[in-house]
C-alpha positions, 0 to 999 in steps of 0.5 A: 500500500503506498505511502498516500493515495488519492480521495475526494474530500469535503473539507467543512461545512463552509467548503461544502465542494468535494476536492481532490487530494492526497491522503494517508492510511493514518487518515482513514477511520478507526474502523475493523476493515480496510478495503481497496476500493476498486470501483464505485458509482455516481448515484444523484446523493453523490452528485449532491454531496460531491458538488454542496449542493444538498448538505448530504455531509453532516460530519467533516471532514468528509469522503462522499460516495454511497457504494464500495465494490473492492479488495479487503487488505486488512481484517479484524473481522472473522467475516473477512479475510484479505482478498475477499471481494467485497460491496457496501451501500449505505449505511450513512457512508457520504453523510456520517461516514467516509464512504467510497472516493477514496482509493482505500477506506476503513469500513464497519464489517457490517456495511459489508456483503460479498460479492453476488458471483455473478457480478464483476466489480465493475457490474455490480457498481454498474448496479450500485445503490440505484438497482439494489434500490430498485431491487428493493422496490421490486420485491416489495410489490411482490410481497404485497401480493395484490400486483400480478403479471395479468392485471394491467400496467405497472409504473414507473416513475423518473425511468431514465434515472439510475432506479428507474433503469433497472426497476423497468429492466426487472419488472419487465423481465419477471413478465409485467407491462412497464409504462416509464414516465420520463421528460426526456423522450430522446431515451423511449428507444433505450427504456424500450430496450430495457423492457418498457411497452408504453411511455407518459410524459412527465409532465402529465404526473407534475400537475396538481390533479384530483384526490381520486382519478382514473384507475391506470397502475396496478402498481408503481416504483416512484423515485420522484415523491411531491405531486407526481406521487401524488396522482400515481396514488390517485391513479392506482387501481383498487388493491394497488401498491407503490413503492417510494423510494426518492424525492427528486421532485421534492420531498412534500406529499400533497396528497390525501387518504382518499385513495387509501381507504376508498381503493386500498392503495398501498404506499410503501416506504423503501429505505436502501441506506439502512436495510437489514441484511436478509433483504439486501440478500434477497435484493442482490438474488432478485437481480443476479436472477433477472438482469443480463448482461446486455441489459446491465451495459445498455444501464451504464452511460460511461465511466470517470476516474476521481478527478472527472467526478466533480464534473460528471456530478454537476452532470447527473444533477442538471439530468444529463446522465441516462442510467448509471455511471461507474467510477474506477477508484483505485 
């Protein structure tokens, strides 16, 4: 292990940008694993902790970046042994943790999880947090049990973003009809490619609309949240679920109960930072069962090294990045 090695660091509260720089293992935290990080991925967090302009941080100084896939150099956890492949989402990384845009990091064995066999390195950071998120969507609705194959349209909201790639690509390879909901109609070819049959603009769901509407969803994954939330709930069918998982339109629900206990709609949080083990397992075996190859390259936009983030991260919040990027580490 060199002496130092390269990191994205947000100094302080009043620095909030992340920066370039050199650290050194004395640097790193306190912590029972130290693992090479070989890849990560730039998700819309990091594109907000790594430009300052969400406040992710909330401890400094700061290393940003919500997903590890790497190499364990050092462990005093009976778990992990050096040379374990090894992947980490979550778990405060980026906000009271140092996460992953550093060549090296110091983790909680906890965090971690080996890597599903399936997947290189770089294809389960091709995945990252946005299609274990999606994974976790996913799985809910099918644990709801009222949304089938043989009843009508599924939904899915900000398609073209990372979780909306891959929650098209597996609901529509366990056999149900995925309509994406996107404002970019240059990428309908690309959601088609992925699994998408029909396609809303936008536009249609940002509107402030009646408490109860039109049946049209048997189900949905929303990574949106606010008023297109909203009227997803109000257009859901009687028995219907939908799965919550972002707030890129903002973090208010103008809405009222009136779906929920006229239709029996059902609105189901999703958390991706915090979720317990078993269901990150059975996230990672949903997709390593349903996604191809072909569909995970088609997912992935690019790749960037440490000292093109800042960039690519101005990039994925103006909305200019389709899909996922991976970023090579170490």
């Amino acid at each position: 292990m060199s002496e130092t090695f390269p990191a994205l660091l947000i100094r302080d509260k009043d620095n909030a940008k992340a920066e370039l720089m050199e650290l050194s293992r004395s640097d790193l935290p306190d912590l029972p694993v130290l693992v090479r990080v070989d890849y990560s991925s730039l998700n819309y967090k990091d594109g907000l902790a790594v430009t300052g302009k969400g406040r992710i941080a909330r401890r400094f100084p700061m290393v940003p970046g919500i997903d590890i896939a790497g190499t364990v150099i050092e462990s005093d956890a009976e778990a992990f042994k050096p040379g374990d492949k090894v992947i980490a989402n979550g778990h405060g990384m980026s906000e009271t943790a140092w996460g992953a845009y550093s060549a090296f990091q110091r983790v909680e064995p906890k965090w971690l999880m080996p890597q599903p066999e399936q997947f290189t390195q770089k294809q389960a950071m091709a995945i990252g947090t946005a299609g274990y998120t999606a994974a976790l969507c996913v799985n809910q609705l099918l644990a709801w049990g009222a949304v089938s194959v043989d009843e009508g349209s599924v939904l899915v909201t900000g398609a073209a973003g990372g979780v909306g790639s891959y929650a098209v690509a597996l609901l529509s390879s366990l056999g149900f009809s995925v309509t994406a909901s996107t404002g970019r109609p240059e990428t309908h070819a690309y959601l088609r490619q992925l699994g998408a049959s029909n396609f809303i603009d936008r536009q249609e769901l940002s509107e402030a609309g009646k408490p109860i509407q039109a049946e049209r969803w048997s189900g949905a994954v929303d990574s949106v949240g606010s008023t297109t939330l909203a009227n997803v709930l109000a257009q859901t069918v009687y028995g219907g679920a939908v799965t919550a998982c972002g707030l890129a339109g903002g973090a208010d629900l103008p809405a009222t109960v009136i779906p929920h206990i006229l239709r029996s709609v059902a609105l189901i949080g999703v958390d991706s930072v915090m979720a317990p083990l078993k269901r990150r397992e059975a996230a990672w075996r949903l997709l390593q069962a349903q996604l191809t190859p072909e569909q995970i390259d088609l997912a992935t936009e690019g790749e960037v090294g440490l000292a093109d983030l800042p960039e690519a991260a101005e990039a994925i919040l103006a909305g200019r990045i389709r899909g996922r990027m991976v970023v090579e580490v170490a």
